[in-house]
C-alpha positions as CSV (number, residue, x, y, z in Angstrom):
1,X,-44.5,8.1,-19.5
2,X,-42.2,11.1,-19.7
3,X,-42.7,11.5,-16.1
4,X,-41.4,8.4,-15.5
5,X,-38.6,9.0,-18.0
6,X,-37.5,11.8,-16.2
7,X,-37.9,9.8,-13.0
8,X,-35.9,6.8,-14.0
9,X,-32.6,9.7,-15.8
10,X,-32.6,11.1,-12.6
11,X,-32.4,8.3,-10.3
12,X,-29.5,7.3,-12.5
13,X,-27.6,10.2,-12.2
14,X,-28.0,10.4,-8.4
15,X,-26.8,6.8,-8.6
16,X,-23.5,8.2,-10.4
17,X,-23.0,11.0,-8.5
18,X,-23.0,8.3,-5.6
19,X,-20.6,6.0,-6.4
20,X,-18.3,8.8,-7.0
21,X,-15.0,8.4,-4.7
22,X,-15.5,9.0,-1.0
23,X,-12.1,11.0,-1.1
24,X,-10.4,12.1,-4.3
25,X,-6.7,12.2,-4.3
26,X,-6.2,12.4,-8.6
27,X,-4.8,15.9,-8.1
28,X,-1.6,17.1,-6.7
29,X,-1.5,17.7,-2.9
30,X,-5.1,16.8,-2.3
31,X,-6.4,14.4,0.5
32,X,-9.8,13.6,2.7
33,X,-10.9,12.0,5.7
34,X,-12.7,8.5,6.3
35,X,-14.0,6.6,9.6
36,X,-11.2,9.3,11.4
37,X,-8.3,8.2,9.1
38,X,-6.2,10.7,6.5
39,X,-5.4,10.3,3.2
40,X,-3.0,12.4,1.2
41,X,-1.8,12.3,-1.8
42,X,2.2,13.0,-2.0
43,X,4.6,14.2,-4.7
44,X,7.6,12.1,-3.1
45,X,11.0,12.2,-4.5
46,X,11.5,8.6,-6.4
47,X,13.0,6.3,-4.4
48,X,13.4,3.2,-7.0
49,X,11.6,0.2,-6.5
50,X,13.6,-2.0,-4.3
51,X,14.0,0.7,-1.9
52,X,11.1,1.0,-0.6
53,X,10.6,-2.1,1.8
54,X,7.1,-3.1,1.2
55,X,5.2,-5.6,3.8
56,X,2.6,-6.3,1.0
57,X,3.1,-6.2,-2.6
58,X,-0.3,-7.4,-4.9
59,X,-1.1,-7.5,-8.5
60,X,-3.5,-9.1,-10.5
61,X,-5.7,-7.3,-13.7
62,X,-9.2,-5.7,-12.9
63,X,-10.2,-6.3,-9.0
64,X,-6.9,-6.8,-6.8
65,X,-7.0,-7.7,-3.3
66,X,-4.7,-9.4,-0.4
67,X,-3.1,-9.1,3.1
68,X,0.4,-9.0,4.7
69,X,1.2,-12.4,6.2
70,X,4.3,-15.0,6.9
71,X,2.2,-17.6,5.9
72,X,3.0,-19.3,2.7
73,X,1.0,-19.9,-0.4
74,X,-1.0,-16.5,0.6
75,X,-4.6,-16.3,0.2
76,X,-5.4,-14.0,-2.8
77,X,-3.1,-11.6,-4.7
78,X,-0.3,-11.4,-2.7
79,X,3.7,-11.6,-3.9
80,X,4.7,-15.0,-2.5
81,X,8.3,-13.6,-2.3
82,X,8.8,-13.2,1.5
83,X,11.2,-9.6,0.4
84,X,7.6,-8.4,-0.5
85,X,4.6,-10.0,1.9
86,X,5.9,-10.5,5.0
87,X,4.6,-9.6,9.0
88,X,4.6,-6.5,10.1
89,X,5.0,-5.4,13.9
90,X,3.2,-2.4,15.6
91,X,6.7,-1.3,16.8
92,X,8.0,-0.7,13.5
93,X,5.4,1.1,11.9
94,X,6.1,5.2,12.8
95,X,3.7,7.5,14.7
96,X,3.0,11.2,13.3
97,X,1.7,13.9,15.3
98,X,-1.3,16.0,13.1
99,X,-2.7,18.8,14.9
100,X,-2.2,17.1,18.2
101,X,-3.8,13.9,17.7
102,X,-1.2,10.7,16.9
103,X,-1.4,8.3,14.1
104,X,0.2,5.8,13.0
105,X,1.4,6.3,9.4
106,X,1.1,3.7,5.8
107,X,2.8,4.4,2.7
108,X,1.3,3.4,-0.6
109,X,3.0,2.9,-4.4
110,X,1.0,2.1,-6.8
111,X,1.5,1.2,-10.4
112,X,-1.0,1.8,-13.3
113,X,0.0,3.0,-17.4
114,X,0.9,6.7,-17.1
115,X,0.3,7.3,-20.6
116,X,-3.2,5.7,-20.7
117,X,-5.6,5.2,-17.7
118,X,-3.6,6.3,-14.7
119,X,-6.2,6.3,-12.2
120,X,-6.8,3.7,-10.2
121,X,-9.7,2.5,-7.0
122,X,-8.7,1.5,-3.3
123,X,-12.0,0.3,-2.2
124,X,-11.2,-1.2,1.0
125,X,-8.7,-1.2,3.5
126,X,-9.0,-3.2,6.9
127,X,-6.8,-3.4,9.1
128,X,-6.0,-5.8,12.2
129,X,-4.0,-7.1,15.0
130,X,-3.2,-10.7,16.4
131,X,-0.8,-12.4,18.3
132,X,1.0,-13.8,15.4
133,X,2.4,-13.1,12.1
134,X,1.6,-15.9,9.9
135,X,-2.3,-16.2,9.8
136,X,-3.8,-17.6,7.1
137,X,-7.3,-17.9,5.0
138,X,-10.0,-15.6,3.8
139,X,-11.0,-12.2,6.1
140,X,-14.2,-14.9,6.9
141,X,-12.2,-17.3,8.2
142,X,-10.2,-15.7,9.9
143,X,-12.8,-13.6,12.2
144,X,-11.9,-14.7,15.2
145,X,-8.0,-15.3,14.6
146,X,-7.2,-11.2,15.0
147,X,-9.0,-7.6,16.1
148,X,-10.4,-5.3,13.5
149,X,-9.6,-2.0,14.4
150,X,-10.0,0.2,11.3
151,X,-11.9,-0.5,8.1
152,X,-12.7,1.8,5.4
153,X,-16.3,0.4,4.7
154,X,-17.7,1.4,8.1
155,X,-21.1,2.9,8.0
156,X,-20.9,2.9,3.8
157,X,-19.0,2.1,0.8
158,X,-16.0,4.3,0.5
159,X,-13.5,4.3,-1.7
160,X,-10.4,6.4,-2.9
161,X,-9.5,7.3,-6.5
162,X,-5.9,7.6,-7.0
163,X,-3.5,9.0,-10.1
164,X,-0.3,7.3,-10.7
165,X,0.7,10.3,-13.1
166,X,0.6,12.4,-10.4
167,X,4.3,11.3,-9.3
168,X,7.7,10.2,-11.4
169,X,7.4,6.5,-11.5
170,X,7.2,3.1,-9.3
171,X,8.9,3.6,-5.7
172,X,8.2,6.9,-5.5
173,X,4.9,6.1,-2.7
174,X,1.6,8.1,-4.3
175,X,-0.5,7.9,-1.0
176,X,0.1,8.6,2.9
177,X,-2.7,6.9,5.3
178,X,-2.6,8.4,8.9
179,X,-4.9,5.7,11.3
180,X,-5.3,6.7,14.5
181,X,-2.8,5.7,16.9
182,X,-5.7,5.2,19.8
183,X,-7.3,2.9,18.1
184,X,-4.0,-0.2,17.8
185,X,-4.0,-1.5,21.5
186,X,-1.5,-3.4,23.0
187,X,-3.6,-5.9,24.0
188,X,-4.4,-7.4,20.5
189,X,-1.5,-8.6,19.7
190,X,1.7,-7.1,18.6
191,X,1.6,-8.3,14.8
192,X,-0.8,-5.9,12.2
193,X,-1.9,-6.8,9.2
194,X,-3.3,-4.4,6.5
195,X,-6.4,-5.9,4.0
196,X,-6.8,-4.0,1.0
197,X,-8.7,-4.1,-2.3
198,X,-8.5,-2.3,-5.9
199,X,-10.1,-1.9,-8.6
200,X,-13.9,-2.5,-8.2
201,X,-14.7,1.2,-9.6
202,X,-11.4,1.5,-11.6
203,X,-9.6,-1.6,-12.5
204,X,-6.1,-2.4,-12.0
205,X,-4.5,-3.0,-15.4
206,X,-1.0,-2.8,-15.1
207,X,2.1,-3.4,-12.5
208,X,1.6,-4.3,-8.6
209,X,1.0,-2.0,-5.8
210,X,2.7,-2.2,-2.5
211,X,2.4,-0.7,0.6
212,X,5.0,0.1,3.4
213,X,6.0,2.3,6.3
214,X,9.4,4.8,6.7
215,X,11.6,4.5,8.8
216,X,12.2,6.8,11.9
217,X,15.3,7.9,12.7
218,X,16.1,11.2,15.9
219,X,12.1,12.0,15.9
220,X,11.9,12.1,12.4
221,X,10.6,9.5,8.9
222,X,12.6,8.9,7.1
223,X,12.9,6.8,3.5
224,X,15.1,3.2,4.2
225,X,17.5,3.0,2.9
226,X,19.1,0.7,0.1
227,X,19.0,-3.0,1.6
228,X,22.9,-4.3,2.0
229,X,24.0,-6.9,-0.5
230,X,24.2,-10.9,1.7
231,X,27.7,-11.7,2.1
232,X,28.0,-14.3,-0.7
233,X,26.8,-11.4,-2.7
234,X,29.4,-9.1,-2.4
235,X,31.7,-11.7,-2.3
236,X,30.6,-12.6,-5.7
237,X,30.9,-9.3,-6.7
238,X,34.5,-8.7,-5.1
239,X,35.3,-11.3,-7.1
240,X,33.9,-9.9,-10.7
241,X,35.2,-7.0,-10.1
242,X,38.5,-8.8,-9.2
243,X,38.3,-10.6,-12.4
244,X,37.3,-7.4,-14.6
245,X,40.7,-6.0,-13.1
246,X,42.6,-8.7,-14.4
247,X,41.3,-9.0,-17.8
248,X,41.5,-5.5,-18.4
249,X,45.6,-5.2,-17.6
250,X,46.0,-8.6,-19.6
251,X,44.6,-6.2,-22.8
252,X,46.8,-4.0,-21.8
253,X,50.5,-6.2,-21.6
């Protein structure tokens, strides 16, 4: 019976030791390879949320999952707001050169309690291609609507812990993910649509996470930068500020 004790502990442990994170990013600087993509974690400068012009913004407590699309209502966790999900072309999402090889470059923010359980899973990413930007359904159903070219889960279950207390706050990204440029191919379509999923090892318990890509500008990324007020907005605020103006010499006669 003791043998079998023993037997049964360490089978367990091995079973712990295995579902540790494929690639651990929880400490400053760190990153890891999976299926021929990079991760690394970053200590970015704080952008404010806002700036940062996410194509896919989820939330949800515990497991959290979703995809970018045009399509309204979305199909799992996804922000309806069309500022936050939205398409995303090939063309607009920046290449970076690593050691000679090309890759085309995702910027993650996410959001947990700094102050009590910071960390937080991504258990899958998939990402796609198709000819247009507002597909719809579950990954099943839509099989045969776009062209998988990079999933996380290939060949095993991977998974990344992250550490939102690593960086100041929300907006200022926490995770850079370099897929290989050779595997996006013209021919599938020039829309892309990242999949991904938190939470199954470490819940989600607190705000959204969003992902989004920088903006290049003479060969070199670069943050966007703050989106310009509509018209009717500024002229709105002309107009309080107009108004402030004149109440503040009327105190004054």
């Amino acid at each position: 019976m003791k043998t079998i004790y023993a037997i049964l502990v360490l089978a367990a442990l091995q079973a712990v030791v295995l579902a540790g994170p494929t690639v651990d990013l929880s400490t400053a600087g760190a990153s890891g390879t999976i299926n021929g993509a990079i991760f690394q974690q970053i200590n970015a400068q704080s952008m404010g949320t806002g700036v940062i012009d996410a194509f896919l913004r989820i939330q949800n407590n515990g497991i959290e999952e979703g995809y970018n699309t045009d399509y309204r209502p979305t199909s799992y966790d996804e922000n309806a707001s069309i500022q936050f999900t939205r398409s995303l072309l090939l063309t607009s999402i920046p290449t970076v050169n690593l050691n000679g090889t090309l890759y085309r470059e995702f910027l993650l923010d996410i959001n947990e309690a700094k102050n009590t359980k910071s960390t937080l899973s991504l258990d899958a990413i998939q990402i796609f291609q198709a000819n247009a930007g507002n597909l719809h359904g579950t990954l099943a159903q839509l099989q045969t609507s776009w062209t998988q070219i990079y999933d996380l889960d290939a060949g095993g279950d991977n998974w990344i812990k992250l550490d939102y207390s690593l960086n100041p706050g929300s907006g200022g990204g926490d995770m850079l993910a370099y897929i290989p440029d050779a595997l996006f191919k013209a021919e599938y379509g020039p829309y892309v649509y990242l999949y991904s999923l938190f939470g199954k090892n470490i819940a989600a318990d607190s705000g959204f996470e969003e992902w989004s890509v920088r903006v290049v500008k003479d060969d070199t990324i670069v943050t966007p930068p703050p989106a310009v007020p509509a018209p009717g907005a500024m002229i709105l605020a002309a107009m309080g500020m107009t108004l402030v103006g004149y109440l503040r010499r009327g105190r004054t006669l």
